[in-house]
C-alpha positions in Angstrom: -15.6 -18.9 -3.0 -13.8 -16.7 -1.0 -9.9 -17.0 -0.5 -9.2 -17.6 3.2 -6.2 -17.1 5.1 -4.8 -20.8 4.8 -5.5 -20.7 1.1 -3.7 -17.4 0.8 -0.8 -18.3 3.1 -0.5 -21.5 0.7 -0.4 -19.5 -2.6 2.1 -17.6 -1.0 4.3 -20.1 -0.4 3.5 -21.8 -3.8 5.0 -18.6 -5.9 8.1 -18.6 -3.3 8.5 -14.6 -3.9 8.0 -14.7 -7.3 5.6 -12.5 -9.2 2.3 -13.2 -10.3 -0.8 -12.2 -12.1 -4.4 -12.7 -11.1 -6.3 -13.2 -14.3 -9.7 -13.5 -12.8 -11.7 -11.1 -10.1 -15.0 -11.9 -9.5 -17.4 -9.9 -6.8 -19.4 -12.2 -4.4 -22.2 -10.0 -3.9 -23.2 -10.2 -7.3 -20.9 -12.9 -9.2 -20.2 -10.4 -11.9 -16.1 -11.6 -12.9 -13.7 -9.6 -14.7 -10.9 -11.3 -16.5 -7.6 -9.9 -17.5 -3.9 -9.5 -16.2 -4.5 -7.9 -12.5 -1.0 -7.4 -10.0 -1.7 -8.3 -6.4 -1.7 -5.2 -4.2 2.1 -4.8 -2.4 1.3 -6.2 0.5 -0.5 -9.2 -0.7 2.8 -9.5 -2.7 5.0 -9.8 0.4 5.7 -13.4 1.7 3.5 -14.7 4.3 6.1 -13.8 7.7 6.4 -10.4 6.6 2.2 -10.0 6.1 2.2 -11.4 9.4 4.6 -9.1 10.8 3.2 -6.1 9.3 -0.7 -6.7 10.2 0.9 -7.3 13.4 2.5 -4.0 13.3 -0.8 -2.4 12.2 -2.7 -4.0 15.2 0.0 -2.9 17.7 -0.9 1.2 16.4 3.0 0.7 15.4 4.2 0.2 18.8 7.4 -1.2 18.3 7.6 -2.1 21.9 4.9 -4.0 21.6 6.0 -5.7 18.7 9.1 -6.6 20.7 7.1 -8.4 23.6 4.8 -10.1 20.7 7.8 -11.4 18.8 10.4 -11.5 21.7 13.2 -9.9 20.1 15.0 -6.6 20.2 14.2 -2.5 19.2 16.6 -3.0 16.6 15.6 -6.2 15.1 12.0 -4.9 15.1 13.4 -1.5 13.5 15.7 -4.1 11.0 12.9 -5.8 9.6 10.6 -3.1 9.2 13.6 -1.1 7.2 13.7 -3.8 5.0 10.0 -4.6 4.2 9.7 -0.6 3.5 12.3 -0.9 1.0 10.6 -3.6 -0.7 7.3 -1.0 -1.1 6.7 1.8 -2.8 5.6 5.0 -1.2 1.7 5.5 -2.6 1.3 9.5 -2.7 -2.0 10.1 -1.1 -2.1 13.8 -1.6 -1.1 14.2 -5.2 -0.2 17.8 -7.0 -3.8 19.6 -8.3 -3.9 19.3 -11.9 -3.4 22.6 -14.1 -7.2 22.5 -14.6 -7.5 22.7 -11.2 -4.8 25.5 -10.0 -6.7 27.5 -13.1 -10.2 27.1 -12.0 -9.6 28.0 -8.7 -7.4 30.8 -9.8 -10.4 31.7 -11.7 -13.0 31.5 -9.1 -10.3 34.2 -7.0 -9.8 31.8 -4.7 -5.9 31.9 -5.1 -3.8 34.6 -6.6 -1.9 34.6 -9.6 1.6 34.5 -8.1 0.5 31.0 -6.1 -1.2 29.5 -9.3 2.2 30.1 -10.7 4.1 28.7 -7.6 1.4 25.2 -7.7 2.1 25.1 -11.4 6.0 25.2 -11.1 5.5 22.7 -8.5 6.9 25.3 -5.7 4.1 24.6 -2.9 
């Protein structure tokens, strides 16, 4: 069974912002499950007005004037409520620092010089 959006919307509401664990993943495709203690991704852990507002967001390309004719308030109130869901998730680095491994090998292959392996692994770049 897969977990549609009224079911979801209703286990939102259910935990009323408070944390909570899924125990049990199982894939439909196959049915193989895996059990344990899993944490729901950020924004599944938002309530269910502020997924709304931010899949929303995403389907407006981030246009907030767009997001003030769908919701028919103001720049700043659109601006407001954005500043506050942003604090409530954390930043996800997508281009993380190359591992000393790395900075070596490629130092080795000649592909950088020895001054910028130095400057990667001091964290300088």
């Amino acid at each position: 069974m897969c977990v549609t959006s009224a079911q979801w919307q209703d286990l939102t509401s259910l935990t009323r912002g408070q944390l909570f664990v899924v125990e049990r993943v199982r894939l439909v495709s196959n049915g193989v499950a895996i059990e344990g203690g899993f944490e729901p991704p950020q924004l599944a852990q938002l309530n269910v007005d502020d997924q709304v507002f931010v899949t929303a967001f995403v389907r407006c390309h981030g246009s907030i004037k767009e997001m003030e004719r769908i919701f028919g308030v103001s720049y700043p109130t659109i601006k407001s409520r954005l500043n506050r869901i942003t604090q409530m998730l954390d930043f996800v680095e997508t281009d993380p620092a190359p591992s000393r491994a790395d900075v070596i090998d490629r130092l080795r292959r000649g592909e950088i010089t020895a001054q910028e392996a130095l400057a990667e692994l001091d964290g300088r770049t």
